[in-house]
Backbone of each chain as ProteinMPNN parsed JSONL, in Angstrom:
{"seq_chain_A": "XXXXXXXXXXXXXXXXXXXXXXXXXXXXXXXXXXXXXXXXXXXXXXXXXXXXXXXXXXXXXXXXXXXXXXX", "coords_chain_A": {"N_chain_A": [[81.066, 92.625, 108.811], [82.286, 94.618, 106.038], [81.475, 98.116, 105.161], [81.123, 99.087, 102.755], [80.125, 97.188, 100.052], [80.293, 94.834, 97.725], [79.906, 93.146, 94.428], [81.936, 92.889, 92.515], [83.387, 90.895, 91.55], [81.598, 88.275, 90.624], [79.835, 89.683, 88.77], [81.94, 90.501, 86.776], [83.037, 87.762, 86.818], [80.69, 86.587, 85.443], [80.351, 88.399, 82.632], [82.932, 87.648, 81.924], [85.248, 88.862, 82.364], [88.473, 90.018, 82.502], [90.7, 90.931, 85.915], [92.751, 92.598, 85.228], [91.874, 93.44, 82.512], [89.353, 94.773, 83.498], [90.612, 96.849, 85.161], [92.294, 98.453, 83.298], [89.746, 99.32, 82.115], [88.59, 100.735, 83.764], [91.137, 102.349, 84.643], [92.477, 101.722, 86.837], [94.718, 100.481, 88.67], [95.461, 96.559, 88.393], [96.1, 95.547, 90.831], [94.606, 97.528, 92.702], [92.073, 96.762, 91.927], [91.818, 94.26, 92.69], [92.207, 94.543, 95.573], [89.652, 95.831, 95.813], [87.517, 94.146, 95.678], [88.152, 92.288, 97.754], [87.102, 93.834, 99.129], [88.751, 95.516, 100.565], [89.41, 97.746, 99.97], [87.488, 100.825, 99.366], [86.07, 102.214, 96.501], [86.455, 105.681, 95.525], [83.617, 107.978, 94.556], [83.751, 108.645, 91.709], [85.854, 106.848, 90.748], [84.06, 104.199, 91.329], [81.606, 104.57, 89.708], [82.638, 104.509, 87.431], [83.488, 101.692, 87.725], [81.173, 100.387, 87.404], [79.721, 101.076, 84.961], [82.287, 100.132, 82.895], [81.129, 97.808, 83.588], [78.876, 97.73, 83.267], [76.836, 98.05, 84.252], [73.997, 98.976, 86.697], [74.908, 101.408, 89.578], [74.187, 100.815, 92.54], [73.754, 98.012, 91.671], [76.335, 97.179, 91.803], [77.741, 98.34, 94.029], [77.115, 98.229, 97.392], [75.448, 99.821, 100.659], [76.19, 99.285, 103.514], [74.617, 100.484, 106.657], [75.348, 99.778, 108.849], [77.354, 98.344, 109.006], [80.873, 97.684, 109.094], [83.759, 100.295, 108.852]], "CA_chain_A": [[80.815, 92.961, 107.398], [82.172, 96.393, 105.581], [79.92, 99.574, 105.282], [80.59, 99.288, 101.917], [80.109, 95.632, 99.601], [80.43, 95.165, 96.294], [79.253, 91.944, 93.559], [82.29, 92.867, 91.262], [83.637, 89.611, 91.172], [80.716, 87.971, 90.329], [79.56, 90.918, 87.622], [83.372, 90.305, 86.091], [82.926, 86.871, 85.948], [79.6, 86.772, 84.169], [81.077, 88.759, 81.191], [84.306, 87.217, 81.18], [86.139, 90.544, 81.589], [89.799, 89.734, 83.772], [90.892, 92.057, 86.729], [93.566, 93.443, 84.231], [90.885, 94.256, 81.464], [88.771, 95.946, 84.351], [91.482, 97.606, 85.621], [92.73, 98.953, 81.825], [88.953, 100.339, 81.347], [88.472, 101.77, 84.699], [92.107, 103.3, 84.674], [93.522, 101.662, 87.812], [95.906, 99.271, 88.674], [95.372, 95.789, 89.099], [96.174, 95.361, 92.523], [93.247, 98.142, 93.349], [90.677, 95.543, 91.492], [91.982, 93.229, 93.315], [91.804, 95.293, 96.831], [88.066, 96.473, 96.23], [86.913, 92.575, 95.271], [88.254, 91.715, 98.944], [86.654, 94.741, 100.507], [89.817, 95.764, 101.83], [89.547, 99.399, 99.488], [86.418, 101.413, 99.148], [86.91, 103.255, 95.742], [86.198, 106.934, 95.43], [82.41, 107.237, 93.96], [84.269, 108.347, 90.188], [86.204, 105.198, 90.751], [82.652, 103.671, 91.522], [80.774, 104.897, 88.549], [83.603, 104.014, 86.516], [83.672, 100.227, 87.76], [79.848, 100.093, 87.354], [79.539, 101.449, 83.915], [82.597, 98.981, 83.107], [80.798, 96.631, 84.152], [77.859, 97.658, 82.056], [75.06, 97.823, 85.136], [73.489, 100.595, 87.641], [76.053, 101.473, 90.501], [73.526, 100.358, 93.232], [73.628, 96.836, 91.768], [77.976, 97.137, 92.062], [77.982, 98.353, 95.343], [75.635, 98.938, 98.465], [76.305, 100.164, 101.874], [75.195, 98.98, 104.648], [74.849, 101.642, 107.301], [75.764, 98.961, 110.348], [78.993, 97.719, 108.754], [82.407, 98.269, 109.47], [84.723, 101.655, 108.553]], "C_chain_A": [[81.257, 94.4, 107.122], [81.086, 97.078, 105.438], [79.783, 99.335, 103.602], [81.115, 97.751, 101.219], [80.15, 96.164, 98.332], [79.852, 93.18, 95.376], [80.228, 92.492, 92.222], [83.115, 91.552, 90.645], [83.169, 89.022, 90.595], [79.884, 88.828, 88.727], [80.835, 90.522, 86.571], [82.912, 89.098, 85.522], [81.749, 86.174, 84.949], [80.298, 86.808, 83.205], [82.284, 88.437, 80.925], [85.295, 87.947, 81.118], [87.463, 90.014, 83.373], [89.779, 90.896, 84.498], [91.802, 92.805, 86.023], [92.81, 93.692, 83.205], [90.369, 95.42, 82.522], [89.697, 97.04, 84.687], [91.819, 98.807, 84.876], [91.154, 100.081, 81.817], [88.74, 100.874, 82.298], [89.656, 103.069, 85.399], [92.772, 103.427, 86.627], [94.199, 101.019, 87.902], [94.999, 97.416, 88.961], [95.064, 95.181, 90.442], [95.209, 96.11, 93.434], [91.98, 97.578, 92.669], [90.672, 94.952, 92.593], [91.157, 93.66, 95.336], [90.228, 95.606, 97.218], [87.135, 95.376, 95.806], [87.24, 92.364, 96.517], [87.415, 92.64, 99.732], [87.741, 95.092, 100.953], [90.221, 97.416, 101.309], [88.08, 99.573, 98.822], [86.698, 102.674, 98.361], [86.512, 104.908, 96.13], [84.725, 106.846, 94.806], [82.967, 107.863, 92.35], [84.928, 107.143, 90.118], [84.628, 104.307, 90.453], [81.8, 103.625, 90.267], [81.681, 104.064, 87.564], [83.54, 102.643, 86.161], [82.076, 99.858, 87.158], [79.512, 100.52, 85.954], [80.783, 100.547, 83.198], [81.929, 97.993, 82.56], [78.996, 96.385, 83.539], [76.245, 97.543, 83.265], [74.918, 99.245, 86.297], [75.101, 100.253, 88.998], [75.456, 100.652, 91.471], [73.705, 98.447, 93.036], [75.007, 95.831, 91.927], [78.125, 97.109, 92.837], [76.893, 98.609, 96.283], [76.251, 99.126, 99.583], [75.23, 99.945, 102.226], [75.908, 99.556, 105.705], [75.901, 101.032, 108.669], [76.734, 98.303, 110.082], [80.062, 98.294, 109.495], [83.02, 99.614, 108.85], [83.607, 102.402, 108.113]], "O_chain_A": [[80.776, 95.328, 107.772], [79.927, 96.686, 105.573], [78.672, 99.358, 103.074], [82.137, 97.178, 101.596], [80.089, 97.314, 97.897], [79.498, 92.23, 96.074], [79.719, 92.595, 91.106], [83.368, 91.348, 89.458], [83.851, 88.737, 89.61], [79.484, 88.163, 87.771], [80.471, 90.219, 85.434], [82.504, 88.973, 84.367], [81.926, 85.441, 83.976], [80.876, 85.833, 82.723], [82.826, 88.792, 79.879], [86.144, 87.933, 80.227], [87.3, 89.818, 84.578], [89.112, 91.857, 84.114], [91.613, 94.0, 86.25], [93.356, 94.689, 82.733], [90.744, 96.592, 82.516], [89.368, 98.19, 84.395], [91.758, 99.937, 85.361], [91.238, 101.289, 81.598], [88.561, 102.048, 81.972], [89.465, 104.052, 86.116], [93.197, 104.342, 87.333], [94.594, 100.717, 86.776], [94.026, 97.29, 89.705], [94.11, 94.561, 90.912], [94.914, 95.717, 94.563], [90.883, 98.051, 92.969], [89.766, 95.009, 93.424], [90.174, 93.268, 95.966], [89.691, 95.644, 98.325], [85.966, 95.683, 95.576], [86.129, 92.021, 96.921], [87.031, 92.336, 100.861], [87.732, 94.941, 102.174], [91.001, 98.164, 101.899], [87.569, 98.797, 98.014], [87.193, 103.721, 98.778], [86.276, 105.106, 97.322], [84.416, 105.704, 94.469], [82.27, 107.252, 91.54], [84.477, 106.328, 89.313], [84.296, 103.893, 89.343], [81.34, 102.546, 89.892], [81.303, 103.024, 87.025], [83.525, 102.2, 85.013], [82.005, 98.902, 86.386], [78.422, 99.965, 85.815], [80.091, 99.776, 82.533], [82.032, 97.445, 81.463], [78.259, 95.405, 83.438], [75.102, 97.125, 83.081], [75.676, 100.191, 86.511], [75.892, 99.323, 89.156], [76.022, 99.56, 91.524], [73.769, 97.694, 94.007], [75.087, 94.612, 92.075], [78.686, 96.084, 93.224], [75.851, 99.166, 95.938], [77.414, 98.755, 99.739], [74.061, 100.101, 101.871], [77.114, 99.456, 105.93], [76.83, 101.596, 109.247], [77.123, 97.535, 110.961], [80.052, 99.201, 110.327], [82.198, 99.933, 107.991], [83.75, 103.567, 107.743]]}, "seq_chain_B": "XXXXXXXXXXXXXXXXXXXXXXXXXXXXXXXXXXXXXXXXXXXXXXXXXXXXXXXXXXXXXXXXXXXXXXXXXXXXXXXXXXXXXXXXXXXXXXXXXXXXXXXXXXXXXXXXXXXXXXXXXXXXXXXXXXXXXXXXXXXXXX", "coords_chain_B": {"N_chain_B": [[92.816, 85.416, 92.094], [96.348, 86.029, 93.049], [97.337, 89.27, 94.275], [100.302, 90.402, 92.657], [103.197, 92.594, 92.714], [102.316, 96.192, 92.606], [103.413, 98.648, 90.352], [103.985, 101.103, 91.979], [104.092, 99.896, 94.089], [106.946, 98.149, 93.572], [108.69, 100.221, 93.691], [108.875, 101.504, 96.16], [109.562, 98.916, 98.015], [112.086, 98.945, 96.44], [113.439, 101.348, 97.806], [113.294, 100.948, 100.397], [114.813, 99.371, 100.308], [117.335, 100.437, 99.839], [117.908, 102.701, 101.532], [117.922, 100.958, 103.908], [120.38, 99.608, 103.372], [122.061, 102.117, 102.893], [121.851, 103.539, 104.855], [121.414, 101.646, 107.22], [124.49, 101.181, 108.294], [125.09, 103.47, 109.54], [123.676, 103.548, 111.913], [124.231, 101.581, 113.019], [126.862, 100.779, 112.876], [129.036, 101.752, 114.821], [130.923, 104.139, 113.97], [132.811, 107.033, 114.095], [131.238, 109.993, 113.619], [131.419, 111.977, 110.424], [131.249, 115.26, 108.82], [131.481, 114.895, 105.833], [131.162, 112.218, 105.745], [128.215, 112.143, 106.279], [127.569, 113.702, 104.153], [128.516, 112.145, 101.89], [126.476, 109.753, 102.387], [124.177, 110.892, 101.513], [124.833, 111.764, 98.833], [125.126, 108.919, 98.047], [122.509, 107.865, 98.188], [120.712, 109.127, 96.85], [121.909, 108.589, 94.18], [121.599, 105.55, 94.412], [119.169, 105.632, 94.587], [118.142, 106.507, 92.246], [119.03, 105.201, 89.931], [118.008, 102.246, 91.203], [115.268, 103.232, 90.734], [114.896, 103.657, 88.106], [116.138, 100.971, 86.686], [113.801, 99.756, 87.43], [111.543, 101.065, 86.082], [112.078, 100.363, 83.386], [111.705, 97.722, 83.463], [108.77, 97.61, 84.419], [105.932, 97.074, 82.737], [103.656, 97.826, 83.21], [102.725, 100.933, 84.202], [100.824, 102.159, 85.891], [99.914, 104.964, 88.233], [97.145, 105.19, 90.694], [94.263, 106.112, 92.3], [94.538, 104.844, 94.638], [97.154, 104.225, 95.078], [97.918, 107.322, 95.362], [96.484, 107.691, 98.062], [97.713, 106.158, 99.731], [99.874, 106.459, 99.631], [99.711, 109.392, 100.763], [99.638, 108.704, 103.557], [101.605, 107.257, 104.242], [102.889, 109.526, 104.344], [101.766, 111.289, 105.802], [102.117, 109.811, 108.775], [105.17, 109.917, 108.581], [105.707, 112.399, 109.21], [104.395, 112.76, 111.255], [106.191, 111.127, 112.803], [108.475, 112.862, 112.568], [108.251, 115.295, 113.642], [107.669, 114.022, 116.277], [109.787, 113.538, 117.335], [111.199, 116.014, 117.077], [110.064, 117.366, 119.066], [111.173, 115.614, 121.205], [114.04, 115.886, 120.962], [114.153, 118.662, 121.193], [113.597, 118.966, 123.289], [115.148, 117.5, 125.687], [117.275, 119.006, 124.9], [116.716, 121.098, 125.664], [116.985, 119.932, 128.535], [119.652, 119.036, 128.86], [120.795, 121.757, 128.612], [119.695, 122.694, 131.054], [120.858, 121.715, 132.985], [123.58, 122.192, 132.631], [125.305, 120.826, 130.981], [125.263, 121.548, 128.4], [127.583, 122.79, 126.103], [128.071, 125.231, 124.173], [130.126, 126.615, 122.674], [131.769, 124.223, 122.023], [133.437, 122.729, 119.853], [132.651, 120.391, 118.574], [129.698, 120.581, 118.582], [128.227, 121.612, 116.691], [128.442, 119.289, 114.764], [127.276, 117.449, 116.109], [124.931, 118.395, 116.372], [123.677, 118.066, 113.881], [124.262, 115.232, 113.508], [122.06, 114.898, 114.917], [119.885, 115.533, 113.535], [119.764, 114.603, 110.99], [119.691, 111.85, 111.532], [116.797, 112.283, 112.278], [115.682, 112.152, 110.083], [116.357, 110.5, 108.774], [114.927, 108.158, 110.187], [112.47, 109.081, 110.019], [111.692, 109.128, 107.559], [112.376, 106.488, 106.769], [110.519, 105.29, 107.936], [107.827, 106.318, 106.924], [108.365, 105.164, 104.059], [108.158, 102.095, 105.234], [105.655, 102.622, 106.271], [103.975, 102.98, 103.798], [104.082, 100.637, 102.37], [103.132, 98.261, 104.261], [100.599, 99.511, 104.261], [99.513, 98.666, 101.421], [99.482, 96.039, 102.021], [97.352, 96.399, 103.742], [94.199, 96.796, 104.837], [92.495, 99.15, 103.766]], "CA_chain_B": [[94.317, 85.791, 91.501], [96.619, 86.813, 94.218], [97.771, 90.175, 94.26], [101.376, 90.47, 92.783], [103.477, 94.026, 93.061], [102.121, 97.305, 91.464], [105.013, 99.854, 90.342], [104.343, 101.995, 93.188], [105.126, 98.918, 95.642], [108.213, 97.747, 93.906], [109.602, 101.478, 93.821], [108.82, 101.339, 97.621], [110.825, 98.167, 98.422], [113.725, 98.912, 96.555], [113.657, 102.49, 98.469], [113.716, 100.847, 101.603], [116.594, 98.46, 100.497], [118.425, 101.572, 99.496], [117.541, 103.184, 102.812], [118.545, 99.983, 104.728], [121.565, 99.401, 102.948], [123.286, 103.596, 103.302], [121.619, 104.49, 106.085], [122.416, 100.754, 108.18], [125.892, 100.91, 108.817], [125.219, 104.772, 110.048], [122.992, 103.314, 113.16], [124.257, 99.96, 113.73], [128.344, 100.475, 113.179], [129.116, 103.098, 115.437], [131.999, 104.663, 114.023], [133.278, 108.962, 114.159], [130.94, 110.881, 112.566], [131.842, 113.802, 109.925], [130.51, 116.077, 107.737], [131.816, 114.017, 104.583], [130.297, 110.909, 105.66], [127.151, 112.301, 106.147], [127.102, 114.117, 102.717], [128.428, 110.98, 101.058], [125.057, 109.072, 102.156], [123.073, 111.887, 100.94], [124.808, 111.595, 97.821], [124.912, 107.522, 97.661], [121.268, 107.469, 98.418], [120.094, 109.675, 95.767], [122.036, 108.166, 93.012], [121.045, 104.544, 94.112], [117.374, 105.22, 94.126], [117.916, 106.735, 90.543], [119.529, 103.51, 89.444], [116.567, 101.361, 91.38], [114.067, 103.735, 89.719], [115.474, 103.262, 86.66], [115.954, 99.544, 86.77], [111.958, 99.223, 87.978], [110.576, 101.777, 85.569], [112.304, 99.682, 82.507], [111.35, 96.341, 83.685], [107.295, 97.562, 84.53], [105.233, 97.938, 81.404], [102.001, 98.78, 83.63], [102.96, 101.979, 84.902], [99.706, 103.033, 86.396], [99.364, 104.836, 89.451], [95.645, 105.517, 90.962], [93.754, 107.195, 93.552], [94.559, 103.985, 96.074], [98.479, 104.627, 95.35], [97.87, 108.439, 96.008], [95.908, 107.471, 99.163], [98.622, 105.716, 100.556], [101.401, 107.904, 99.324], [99.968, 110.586, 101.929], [99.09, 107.877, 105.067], [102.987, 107.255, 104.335], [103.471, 110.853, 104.479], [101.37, 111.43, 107.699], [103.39, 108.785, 109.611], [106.473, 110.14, 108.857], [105.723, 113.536, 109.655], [104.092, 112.63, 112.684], [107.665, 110.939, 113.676], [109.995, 113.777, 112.617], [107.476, 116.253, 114.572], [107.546, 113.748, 117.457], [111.671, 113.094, 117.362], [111.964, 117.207, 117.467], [110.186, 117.72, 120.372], [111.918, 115.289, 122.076], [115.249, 116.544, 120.565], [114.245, 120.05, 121.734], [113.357, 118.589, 125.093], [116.62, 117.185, 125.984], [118.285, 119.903, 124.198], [116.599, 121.966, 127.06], [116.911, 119.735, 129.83], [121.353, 119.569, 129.362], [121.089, 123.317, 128.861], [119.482, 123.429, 132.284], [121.593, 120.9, 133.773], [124.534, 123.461, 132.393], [125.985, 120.066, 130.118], [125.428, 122.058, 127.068], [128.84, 123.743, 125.761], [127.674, 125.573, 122.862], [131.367, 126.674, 122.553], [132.25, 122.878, 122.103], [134.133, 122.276, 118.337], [132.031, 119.193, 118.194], [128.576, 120.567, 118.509], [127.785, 121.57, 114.884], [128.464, 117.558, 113.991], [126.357, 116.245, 117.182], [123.235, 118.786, 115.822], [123.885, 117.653, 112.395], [124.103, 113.555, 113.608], [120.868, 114.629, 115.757], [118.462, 115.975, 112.447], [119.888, 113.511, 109.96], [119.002, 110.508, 112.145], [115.61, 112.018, 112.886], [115.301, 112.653, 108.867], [116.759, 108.951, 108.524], [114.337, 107.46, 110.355], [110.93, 109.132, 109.218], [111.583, 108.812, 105.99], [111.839, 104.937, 107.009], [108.738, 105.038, 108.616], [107.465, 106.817, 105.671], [108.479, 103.939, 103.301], [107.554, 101.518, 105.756], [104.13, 102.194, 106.134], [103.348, 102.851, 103.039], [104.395, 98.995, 102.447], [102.359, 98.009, 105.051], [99.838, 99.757, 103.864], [99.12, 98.036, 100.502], [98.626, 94.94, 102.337], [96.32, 96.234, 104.622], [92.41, 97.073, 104.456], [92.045, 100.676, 103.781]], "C_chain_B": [[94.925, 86.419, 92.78], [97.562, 88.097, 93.041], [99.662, 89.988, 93.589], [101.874, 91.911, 92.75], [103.051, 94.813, 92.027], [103.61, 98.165, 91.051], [105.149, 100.363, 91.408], [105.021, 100.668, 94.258], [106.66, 98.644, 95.656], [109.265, 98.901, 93.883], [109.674, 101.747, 95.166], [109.574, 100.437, 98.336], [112.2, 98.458, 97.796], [113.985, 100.194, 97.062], [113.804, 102.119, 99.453], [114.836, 99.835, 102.003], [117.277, 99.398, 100.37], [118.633, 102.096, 100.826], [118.018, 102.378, 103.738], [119.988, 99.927, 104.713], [122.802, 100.721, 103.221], [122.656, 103.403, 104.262], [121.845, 102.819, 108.0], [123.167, 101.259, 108.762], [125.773, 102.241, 110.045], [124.447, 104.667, 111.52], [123.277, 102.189, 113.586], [125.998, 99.765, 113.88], [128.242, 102.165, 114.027], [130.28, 104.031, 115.265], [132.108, 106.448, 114.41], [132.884, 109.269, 112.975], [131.458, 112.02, 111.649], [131.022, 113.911, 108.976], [130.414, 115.408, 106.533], [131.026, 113.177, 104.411], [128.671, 111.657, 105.714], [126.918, 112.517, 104.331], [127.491, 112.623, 101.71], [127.056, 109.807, 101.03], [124.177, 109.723, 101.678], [123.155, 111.608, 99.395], [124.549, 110.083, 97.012], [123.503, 107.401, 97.674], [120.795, 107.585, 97.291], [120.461, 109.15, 94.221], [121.773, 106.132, 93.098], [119.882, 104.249, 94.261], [117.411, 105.815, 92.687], [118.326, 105.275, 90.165], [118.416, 102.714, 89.373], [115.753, 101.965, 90.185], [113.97, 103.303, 88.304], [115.022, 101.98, 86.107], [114.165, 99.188, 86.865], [111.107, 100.027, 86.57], [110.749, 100.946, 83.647], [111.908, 98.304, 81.821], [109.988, 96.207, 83.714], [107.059, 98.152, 83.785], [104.495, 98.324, 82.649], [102.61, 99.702, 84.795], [102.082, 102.777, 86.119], [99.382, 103.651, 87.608], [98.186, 105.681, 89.609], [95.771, 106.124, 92.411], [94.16, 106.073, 95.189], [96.336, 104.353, 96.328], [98.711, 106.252, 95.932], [97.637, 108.184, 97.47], [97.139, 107.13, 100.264], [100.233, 105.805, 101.098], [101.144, 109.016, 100.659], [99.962, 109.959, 103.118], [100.643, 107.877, 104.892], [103.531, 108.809, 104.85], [102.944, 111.679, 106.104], [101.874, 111.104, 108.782], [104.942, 109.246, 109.935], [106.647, 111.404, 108.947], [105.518, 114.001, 111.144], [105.523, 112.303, 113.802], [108.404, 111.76, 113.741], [109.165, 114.822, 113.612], [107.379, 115.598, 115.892], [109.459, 113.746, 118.211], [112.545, 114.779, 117.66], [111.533, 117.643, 118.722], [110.99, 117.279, 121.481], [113.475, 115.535, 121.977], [115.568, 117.713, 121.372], [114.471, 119.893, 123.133], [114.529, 118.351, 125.896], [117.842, 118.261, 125.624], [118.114, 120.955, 126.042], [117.083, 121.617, 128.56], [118.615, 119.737, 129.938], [121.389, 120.193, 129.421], [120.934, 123.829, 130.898], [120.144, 122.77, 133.116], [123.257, 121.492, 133.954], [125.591, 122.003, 131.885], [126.198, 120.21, 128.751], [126.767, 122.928, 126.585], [128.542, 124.289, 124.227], [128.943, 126.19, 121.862], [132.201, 125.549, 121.825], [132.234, 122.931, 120.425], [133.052, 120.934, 118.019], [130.326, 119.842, 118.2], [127.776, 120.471, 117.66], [127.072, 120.447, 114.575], [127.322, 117.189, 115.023], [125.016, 116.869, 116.676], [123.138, 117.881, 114.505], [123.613, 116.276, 112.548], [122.643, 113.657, 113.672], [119.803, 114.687, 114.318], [118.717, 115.426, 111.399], [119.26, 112.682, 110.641], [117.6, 110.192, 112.308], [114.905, 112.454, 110.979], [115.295, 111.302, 108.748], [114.72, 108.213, 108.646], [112.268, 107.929, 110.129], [110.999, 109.256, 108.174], [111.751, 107.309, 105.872], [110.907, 104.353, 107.091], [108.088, 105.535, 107.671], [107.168, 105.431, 104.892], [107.9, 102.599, 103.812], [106.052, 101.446, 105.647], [103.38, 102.213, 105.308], [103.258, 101.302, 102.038], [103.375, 98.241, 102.872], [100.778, 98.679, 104.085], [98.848, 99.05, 102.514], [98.486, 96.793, 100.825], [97.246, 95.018, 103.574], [95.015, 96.208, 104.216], [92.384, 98.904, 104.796], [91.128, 101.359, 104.314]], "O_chain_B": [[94.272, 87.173, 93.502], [98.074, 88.053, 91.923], [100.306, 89.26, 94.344], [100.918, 92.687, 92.756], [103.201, 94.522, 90.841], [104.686, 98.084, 91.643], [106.224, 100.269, 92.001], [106.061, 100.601, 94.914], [107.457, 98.698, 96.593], [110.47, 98.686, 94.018], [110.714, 102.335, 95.461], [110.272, 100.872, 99.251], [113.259, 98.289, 98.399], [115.15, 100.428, 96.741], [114.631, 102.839, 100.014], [115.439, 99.524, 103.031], [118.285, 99.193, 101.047], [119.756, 101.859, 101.271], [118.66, 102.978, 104.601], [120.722, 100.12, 105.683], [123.966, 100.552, 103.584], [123.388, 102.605, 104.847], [122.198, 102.965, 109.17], [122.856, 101.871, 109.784], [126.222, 102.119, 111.184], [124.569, 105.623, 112.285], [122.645, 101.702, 114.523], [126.505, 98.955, 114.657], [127.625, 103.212, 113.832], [130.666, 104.688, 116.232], [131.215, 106.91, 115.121], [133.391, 109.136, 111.861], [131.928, 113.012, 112.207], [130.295, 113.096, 108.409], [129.28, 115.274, 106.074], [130.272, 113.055, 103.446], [128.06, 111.407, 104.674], [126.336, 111.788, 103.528], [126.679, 112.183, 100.896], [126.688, 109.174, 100.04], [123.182, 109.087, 101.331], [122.182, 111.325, 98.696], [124.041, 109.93, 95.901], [123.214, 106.507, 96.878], [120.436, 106.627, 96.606], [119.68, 109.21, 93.271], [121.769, 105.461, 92.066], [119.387, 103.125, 94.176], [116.484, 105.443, 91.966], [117.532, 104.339, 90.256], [117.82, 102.38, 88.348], [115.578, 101.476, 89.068], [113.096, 102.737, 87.649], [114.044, 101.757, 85.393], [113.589, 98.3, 86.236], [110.088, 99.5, 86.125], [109.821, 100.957, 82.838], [111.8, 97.87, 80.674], [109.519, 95.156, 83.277], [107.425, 99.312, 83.6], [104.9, 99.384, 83.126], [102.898, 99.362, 85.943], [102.445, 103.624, 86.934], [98.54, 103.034, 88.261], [98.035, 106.699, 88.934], [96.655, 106.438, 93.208], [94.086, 106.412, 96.37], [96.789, 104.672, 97.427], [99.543, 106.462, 96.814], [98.59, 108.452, 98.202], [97.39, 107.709, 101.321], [101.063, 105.553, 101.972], [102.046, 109.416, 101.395], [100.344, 110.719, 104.008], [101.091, 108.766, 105.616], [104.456, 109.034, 105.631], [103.497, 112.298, 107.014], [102.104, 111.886, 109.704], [105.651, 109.093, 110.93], [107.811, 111.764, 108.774], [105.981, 114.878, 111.874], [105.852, 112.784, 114.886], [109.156, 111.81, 114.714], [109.87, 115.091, 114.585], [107.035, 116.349, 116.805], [109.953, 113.936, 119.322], [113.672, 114.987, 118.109], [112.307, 118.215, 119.491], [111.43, 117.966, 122.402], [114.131, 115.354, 123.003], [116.596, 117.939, 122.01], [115.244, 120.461, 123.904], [114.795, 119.131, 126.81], [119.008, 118.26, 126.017], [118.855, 121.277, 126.97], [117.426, 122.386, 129.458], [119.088, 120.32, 130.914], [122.087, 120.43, 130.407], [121.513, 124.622, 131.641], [120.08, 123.239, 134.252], [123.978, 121.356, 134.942], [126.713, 122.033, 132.39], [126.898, 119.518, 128.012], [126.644, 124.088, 126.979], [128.856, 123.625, 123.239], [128.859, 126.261, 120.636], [133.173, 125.84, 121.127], [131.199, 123.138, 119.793], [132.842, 120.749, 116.82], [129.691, 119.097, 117.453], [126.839, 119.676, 117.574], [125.888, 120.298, 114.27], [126.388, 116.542, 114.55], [124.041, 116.133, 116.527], [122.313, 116.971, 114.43], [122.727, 115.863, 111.8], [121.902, 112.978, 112.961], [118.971, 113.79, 114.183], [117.866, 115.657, 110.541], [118.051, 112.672, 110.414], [117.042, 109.101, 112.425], [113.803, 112.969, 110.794], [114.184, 110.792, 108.603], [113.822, 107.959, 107.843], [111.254, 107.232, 110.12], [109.938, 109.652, 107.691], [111.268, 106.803, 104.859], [110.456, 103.313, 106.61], [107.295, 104.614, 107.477], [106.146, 104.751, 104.987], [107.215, 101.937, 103.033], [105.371, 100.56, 105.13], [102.251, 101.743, 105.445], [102.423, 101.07, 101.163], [102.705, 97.579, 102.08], [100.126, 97.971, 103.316], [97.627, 98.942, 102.625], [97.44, 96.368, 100.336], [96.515, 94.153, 104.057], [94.718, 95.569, 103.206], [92.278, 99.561, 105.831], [91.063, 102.572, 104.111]]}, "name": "protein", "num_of_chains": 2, "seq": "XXXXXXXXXXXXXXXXXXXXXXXXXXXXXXXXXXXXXXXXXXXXXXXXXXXXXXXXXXXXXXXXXXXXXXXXXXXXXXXXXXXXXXXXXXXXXXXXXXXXXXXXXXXXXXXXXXXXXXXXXXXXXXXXXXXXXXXXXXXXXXXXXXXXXXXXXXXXXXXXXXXXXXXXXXXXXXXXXXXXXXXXXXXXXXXXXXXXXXXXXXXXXXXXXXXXX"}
């Protein structure tokens, strides 16, 4: 498991909001939605805030780390 | 949704077709180096990554690059610093060991061109590795 997880997939598809909307209001690309929905990029925490406000909920409930993960 | 290319990626592949394409022939045909030819890939390079650029920056509305394209812009840049810093020691190394072997003619009309082959080739190829890994990189796990 990564150190750090995320529920933005799930959060997205609730509200209906595409990885190219998210992308547009958090001011990255596509392809780094895409990347930090697999776990395979752990944003910056302004990235972070960004996606989580977005996304219209506390950061904590976007992402969590777990200490005994991976990287 | 799978992933398809950001700008930064497809300005990255067609840099390393450009890169493939001049700088090929210069490691795989072995012809008689000169000064000319060198500067003519310097100059072909530079005006067919303007072209690419061009071509890519016309064709991609979403321009955007982020903190993951930075990120991976310098891991590219680490890599290929690490090679040209590993390619001079061993350059130097050998440089030293014909000197002490007394195969060095520093006199020799040809030497100039053989330094000149030696620190292009080792420019060539970390700036490959450069492009390369920052390729690599996109598909990896950060």
């Amino acid at each position: 498991m990564p150190a750090i997880r995320n529920q933005i997939r799930e959060l997205r598809a609730r509200r209906e909001i595409t990885q190219q909307e998210l992308a547009d209001r958090v001011g990255v690309t596509r392809q780094t939605v895409i990347a930090i929905e697999q776990d395979k990029y752990s944003p910056s925490l302004e990235t972070a805030f960004k996606v989580a406000i977005a996304l219209g909920v506390p950061l904590e409930q976007c992402f969590q780390y777990d200490a005994h993960g991976k990287r | 949704m799978a992933p398809s290319l950001s700008y930064r990626e497809k300005t990255l592949y067609a840099s390393l077709a450009a890169e493939l394409i001049v700088y090929g022939p210069y490691f795989f045909l072995h012809q008689q180096n000169t000064v000319n030819k060198v500067a003519g890939m310097i100059i072909t390079i530079i005006v067919l990554q303007i072209v690419l650029q061009l071509v890519i920056t016309v064709f991609t509305r979403n321009r955007v690059i982020d903190e993951r394209d930075r990120l991976i812009e310098l891991r590219g840049y680490r890599a290929g610093y690490l090679v040209i810093a590993s390619l001079m020691v061993i350059g130097l190394g050998m440089l030293w060991f014909h000197a002490a072997i007394g195969h060095l003619h520093l006199d020799n009309g040809m030497m100039g061109l053989h330094f000149l082959s030696v620190f292009f080739g080792m420019l060539v190829i970390a700036d490959i590795t450069k492009t390369a890994t920052q390729i690599v990189a996109y598909r990896k796990a950060l």
